[in-house]
BARORO-479166 format. One record per residue: x, y, z of N, C-alpha, C, CB in turn. Coordinates in steps of 0.2 Angstrom, whole numbers, plus 5000, padded with zeros to 4 digits. Glycine has a CB too. Layout:
BEGIN
XYZXYZXYZXYZ;...
//
This chain:
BEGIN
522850494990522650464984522850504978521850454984;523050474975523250484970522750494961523650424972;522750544958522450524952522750504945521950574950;522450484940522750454934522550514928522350374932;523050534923522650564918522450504912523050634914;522450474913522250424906521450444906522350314908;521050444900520550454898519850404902520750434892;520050334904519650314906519550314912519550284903;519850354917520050364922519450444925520950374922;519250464920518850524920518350524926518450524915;518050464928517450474934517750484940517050404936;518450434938519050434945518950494947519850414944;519350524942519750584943519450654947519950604937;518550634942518250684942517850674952517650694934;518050604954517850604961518450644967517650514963;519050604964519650644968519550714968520450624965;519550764962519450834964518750844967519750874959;518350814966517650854973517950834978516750824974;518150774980518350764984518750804989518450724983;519450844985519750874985519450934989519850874981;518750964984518451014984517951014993518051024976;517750964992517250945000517650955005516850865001;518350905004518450905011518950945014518650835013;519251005007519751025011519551105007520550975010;519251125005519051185003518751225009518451164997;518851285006519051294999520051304999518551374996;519951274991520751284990520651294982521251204994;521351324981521251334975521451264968521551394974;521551264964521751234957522351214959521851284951;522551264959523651244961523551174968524351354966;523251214973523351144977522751084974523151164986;522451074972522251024969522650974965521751044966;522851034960523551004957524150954961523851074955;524451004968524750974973524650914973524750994979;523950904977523950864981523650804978523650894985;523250804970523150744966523850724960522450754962;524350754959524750764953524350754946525250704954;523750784947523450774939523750844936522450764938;523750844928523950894926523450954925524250874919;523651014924523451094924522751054920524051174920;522751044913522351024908521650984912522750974902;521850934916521350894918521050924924521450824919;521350954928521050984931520451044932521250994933;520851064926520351144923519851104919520851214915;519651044916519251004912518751004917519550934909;519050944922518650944928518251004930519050924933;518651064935518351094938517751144933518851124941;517851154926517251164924516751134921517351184921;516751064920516051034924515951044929515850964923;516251054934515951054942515651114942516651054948;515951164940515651214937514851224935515951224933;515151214929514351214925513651174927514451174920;513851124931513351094936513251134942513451014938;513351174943513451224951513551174956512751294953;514051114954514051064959514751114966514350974954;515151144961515651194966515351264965516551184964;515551284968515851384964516351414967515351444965;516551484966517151494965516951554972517451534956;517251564977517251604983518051634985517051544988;518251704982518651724983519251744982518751724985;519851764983520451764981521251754984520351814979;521551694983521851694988522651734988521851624989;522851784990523451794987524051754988523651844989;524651774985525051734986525751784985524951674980;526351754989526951794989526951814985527451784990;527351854983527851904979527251904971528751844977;527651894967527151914960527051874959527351954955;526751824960526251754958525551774956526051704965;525051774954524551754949524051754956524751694944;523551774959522951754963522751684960522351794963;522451664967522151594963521351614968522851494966;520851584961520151584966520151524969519551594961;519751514975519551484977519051424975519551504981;518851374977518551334977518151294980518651324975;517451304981517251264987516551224987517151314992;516251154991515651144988515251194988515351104991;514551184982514051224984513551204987513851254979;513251204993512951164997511851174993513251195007;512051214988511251214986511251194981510851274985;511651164978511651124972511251074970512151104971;511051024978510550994977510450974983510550944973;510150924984509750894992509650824990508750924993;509750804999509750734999509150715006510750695000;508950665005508350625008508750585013507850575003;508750615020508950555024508350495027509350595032;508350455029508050405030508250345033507750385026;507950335041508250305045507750265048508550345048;507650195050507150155052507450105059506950115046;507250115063507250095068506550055073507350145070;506749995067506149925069505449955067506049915080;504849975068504450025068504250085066504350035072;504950125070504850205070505450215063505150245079;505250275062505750305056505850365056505450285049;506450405054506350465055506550485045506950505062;506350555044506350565039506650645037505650545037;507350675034507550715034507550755028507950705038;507450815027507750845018508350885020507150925012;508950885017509650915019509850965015510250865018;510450995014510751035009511250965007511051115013;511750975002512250955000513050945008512251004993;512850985010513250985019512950985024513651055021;512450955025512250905030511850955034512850865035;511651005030511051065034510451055035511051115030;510051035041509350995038508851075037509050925046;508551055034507951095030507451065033507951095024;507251015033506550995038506650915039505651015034;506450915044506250825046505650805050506850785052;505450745050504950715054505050645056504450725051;504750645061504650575062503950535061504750575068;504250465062503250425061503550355065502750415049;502850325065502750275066502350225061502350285072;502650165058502350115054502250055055502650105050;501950025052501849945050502449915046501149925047;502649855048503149815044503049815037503249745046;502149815033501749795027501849875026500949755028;501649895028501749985024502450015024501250055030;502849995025503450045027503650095022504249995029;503750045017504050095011503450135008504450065005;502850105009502450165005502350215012501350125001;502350215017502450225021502950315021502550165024;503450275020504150325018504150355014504650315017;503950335007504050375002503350415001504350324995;502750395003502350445002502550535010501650405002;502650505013503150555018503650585016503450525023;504150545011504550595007504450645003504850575002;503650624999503550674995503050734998503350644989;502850745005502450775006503150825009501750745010;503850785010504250845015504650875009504850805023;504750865002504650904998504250944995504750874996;503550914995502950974994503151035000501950924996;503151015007503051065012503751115011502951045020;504251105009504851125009504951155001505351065012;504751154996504651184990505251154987504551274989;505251104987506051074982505751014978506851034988;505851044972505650984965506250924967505851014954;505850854967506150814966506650794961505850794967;506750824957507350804950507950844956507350874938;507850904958508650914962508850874967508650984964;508550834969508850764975509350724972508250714978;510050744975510450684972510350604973511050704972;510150594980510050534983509650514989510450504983;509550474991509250464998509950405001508250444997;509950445008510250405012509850355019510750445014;509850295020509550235020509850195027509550205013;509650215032509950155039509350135041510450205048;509450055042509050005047509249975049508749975046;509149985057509049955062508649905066509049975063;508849825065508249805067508749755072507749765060;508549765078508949755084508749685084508949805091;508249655081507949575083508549515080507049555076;508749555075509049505070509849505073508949525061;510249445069510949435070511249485067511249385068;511849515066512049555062512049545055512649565063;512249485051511949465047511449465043512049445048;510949405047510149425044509949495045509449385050;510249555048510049625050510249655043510549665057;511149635041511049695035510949665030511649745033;510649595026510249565023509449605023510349505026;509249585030508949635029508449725028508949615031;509149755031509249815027509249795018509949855030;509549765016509749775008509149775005510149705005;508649715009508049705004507649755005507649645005;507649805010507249855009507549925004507149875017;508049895004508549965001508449964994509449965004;508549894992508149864983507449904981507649764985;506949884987506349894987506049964987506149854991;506549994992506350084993506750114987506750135000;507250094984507450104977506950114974507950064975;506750054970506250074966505550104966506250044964;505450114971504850134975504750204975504850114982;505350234979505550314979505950334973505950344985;506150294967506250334960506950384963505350384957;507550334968508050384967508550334969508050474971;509250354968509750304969509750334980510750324961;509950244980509850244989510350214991509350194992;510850264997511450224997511350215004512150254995;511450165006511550105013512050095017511450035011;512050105023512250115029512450085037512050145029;512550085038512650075047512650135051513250035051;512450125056512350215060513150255059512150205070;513350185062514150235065514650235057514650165073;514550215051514850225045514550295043514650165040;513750295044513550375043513850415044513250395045;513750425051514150465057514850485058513950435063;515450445055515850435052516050495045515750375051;515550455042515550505033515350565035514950465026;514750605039514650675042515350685044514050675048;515750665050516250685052516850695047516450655056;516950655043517550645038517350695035517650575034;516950725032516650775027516650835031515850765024;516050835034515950915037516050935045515150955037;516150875049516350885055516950895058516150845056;517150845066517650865068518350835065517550865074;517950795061518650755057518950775050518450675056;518850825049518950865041519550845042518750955040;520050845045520750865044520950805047521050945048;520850755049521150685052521050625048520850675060;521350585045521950565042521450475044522850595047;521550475050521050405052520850415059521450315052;520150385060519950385068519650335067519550445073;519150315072518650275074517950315077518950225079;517350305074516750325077516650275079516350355073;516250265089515750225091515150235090515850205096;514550225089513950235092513650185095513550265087;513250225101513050195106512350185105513250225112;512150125102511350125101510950075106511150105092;510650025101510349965104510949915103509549945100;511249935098511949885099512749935098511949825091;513149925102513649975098513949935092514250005103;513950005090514549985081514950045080514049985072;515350035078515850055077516250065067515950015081;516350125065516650135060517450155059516350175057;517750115056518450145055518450155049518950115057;518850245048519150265043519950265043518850325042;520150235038520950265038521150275032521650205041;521550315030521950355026521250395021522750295020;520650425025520250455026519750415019520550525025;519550345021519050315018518850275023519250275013;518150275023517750205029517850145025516750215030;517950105029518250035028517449985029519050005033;517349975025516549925024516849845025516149935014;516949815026517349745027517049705020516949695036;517449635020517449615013516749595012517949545011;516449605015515549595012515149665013515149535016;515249705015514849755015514749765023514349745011;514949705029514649725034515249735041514049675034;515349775044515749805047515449855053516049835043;516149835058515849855065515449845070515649885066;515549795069515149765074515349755082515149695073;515549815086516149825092515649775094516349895096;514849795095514649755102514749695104514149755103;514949655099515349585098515649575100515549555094;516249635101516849595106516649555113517449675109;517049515115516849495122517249515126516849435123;517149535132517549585136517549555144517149665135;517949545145517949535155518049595159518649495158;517549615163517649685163518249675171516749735163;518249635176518849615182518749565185518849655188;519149515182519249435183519149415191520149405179;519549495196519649505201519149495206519849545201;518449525204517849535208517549475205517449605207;517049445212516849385215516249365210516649395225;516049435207515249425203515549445194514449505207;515949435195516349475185515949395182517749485184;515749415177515749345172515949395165514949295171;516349355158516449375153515749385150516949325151;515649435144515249445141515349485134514949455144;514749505130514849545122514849625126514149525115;515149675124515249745126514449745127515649805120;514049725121513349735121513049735127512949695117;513249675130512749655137513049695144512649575139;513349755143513449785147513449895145514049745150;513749875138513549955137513149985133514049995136;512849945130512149965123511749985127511849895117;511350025123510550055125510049995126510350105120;510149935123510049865126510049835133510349835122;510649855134510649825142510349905145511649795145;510349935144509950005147509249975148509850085141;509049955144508349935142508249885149508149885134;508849815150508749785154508649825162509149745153;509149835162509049875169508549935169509949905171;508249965164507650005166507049955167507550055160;507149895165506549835165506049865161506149805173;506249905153505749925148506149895143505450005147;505949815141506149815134505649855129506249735131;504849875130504449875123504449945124503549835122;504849985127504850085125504950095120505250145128;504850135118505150155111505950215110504350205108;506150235104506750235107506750315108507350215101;506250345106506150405110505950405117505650445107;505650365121505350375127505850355129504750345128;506550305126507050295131507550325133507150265130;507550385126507850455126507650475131507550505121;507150495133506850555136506750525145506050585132;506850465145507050435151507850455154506950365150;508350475151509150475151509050555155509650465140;509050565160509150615164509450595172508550655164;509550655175509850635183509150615187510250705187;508550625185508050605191508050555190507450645191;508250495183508050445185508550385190507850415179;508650375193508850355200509050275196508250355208;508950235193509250195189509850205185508950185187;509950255184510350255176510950255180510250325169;511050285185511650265189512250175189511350275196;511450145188511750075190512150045183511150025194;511550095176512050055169512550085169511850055160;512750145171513350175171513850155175513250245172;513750105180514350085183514450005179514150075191;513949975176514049925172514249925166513549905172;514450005164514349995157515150025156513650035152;515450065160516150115158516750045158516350185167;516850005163517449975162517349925157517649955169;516849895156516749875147516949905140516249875146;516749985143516850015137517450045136516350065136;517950035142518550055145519050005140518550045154;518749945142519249895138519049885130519149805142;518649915129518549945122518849985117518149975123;518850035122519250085118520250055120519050185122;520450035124520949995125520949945117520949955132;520649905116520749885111520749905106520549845110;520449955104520349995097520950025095519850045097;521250075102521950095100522450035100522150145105;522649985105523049935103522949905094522749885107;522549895094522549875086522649915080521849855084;522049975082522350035077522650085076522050055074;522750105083523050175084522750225079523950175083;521950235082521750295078522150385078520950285079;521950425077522250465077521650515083522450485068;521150485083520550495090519850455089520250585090;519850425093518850385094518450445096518650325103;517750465091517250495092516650455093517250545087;516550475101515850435103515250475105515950395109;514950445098514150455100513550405100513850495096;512950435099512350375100511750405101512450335106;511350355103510750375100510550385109510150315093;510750445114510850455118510450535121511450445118;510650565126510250605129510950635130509750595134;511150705129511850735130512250715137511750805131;511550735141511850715151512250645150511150685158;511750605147512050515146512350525145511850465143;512650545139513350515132514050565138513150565118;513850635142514250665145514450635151513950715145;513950615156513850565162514450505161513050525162;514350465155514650415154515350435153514350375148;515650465146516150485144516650535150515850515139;516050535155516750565163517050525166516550595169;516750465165516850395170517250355166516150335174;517550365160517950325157518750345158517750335149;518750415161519450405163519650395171519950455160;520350395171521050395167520750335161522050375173;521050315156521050275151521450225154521350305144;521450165151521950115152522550125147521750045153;522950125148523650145145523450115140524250135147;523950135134523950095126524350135122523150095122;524550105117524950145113524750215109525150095108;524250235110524050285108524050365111523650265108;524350325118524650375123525250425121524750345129;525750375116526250395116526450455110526550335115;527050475110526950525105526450615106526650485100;526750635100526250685101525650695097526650735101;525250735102524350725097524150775094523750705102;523850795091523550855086522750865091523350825076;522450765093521750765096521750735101521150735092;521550755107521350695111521250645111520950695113;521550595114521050495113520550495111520850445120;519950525115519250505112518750595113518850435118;518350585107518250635108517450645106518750665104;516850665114516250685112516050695105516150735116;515650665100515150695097514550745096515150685096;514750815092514250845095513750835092514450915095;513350885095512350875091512150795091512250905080;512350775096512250715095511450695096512650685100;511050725098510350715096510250705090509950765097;510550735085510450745077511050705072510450825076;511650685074511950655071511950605064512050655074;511650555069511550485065511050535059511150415070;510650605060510150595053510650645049509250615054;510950655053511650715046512150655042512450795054;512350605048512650545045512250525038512650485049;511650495038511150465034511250535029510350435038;511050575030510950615023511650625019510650705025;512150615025512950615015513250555012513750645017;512650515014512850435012512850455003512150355015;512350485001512350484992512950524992511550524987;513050574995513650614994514350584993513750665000;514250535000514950505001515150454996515050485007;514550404993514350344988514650394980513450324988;514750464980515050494975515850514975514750534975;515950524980516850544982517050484984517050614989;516950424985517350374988517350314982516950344995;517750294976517450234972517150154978518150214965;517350154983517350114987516550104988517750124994;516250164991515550184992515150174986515450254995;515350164980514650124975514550084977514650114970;514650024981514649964982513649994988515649934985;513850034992513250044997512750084992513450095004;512850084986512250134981511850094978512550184974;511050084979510550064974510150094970510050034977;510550084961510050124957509650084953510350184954;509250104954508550054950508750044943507750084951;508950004938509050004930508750044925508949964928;508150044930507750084922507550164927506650034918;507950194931507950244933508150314927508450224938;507950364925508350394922508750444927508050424918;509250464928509450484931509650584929509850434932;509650624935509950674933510450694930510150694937;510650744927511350784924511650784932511250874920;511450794935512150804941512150724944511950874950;511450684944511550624945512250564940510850614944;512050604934512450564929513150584930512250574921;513150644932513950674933514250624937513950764938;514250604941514650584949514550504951514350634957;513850494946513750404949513950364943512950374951;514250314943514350284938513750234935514850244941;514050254929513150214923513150154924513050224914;
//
């Protein structure tokens, strides 16, 4: 990406170098310079508001050959402020305070009523701010996934929206909106194993799978905001065997069809968690039902996009997501095999117990370095907003 020096290009600009600064820091001025073509003047403009808001700081000295000039480094400052992850899952909800780099500082969970949810949440927000000593003016935003596995994809992120309206102005901060696996994604693209890769694909394996694709290092939200829908694909998993019938990836590798074959649709998603070990003598049988599905899966993803690696996670139990991810190979051939690689085809995500809530927490982050990602930001109109808020979001 490219930046502009025209005058009114300022927000742009001032997103390409954090950007700059988050995903590839620390680096100094001169490579910022490189790597956007803005001039010395607008950079040094920029970096000293970034500055002055202690949204970056300066860490070090890089030398350089011969008699060149040091250059200081630059990098995010991850205490600059804090973001509110928030994640809803039908009922349950979990509720996290972050650093600026996806550091959790405290979380909890709860259980609600559909009629309480948001007073629900936002009075839980403020008590994990009371217990954690952090004034709410330094929260740059709260990040916002729901899940409601009842609905079509559609009526689902409809649904999300109107909560995401409604927790906007409720919890008094701008709310950026999500899918698990876009989260989880934006954590990787930022501070994870994808800092330095170019495009991949995240799956996650929930009650549905979804799927995010990033390329030329932006998550691609589809022309309406909603995207990823892998479990939809339909898939034959061997036309060959006497009992094969065609189906959606869902009804054979989601934590949905887990549910079926455990014969517990009403557990909760922690009790289904904590079910996902080797004593249970069932999980054997989704795991044979679920790999050559997810086999012809990842075959299409590379066919179509030739990512640069698939990172699969989910809302899983390590043994599981590791159990499964052994039985997926050899792969079935695809164009992605070819050439030479920097990553593996597909590649385990780690801390996967905790991910999706490190995802959720850099959605406000990512709604700031992506102009794409304002589109997932709710800020209430009569909001006043921060100095660091007003810095990076657009009025």
């Amino acid at each position: 990406m490219k930046g502009s020096n025209a005058k009114q290009s300022k927000l742009l600009n001032l997103r390409l170098v954090l950007s700059q600064i988050v995903t590839l820091g620390p680096l100094s001025r001169a490579d910022i310079a490189r790597n956007t073509q803005l001039t010395k003047q607008t950079i040094t403009n920029i970096v000293d508001a970034l500055l002055t808001h202690n949204l970056v700081s300066e860490t070090g000295i890089k030398k350089v050959a011969g008699a060149g000039k040091p250059s200081t480094m630059l990098c995010l400052n991850p205490n600059a402020g804090y973001t509110l992850a928030i994640r809803v899952i039908e009922n349950d909800y979990e509720i996290g305070l972050f650093k600026l780099n996806g550091h959790c500082i405290n979380k909890s969970s709860h259980t609600s009523q559909a009629m309480t949810l948001i007073q629900d949440i936002c009075a839980y927000s403020e008590q994990l701010l009371h217990d954690s000593s952090i004034d709410k003016s330094s929260i740059l935003g709260a990040g916002l996934i729901v899940q409601n596995n009842q609905l079509a994809p559609l009526d689902a992120h409809q649904f999300a929206k109107d909560i995401q309206t409604t927790l906007a102005s409720k919890i008094r901060l701008p709310v950026a909106l999500s899918n698990c696996a876009s989260a989880c994604a934006s954590y990787q693209l930022l501070f994870g194993e994808a800092r330095e890769l170019d495009s991949f694909v995240y799956a996650h394996i929930g009650e549905r799978i979804e799927a995010a694709t990033v390329y030329e290092r932006k998550v691609l939200l589809g022309q309406n905001g909603i995207t990823g829908a892998l479990g939809e694909l339909f898939i034959t998993p061997d036309l060959t065997a006497k009992k094969s019938t065609p189906g959606r990836l869902n009804d054979f590798s989601s934590l949905g069809a887990l549910r079926k074959v455990l014969k517990q649709p009403q557990c909760s998603h922690q009790a289904l968690i904590a079910q996902q070990n080797s004593d249970n003598k069932k999980i054997p049988l989704w795991l044979t039902q679920a790999q050559e599905p997810l086999r012809v899966a990842i075959h299409t993803i590379e066919s179509l996009l030739n990512p640069q690696t698939i990172i699969i996670g989910g809302d899983t139990s390590d043994w599981l997501l590791d159990s499964l991810l052994s039985q997926l190979r050899p792969f079935i051939p695809s164009i992605s095999q070819h050439g030479e690689r920097k990553v593996i085809r597909v590649i385990k995500a780690p801390d996967v117990a905790n991910i999706a809530l490190k995802g959720c927490s850099t959605l406000p982050l990512q709604a700031a370095l992506d102009p794409n990602s304002t589109n997932t930001l709710e800020i209430t109109p009569q909001l006043a907003l921060s100095e660091l808020q007003t810095l990076i979001y657009p009025s």
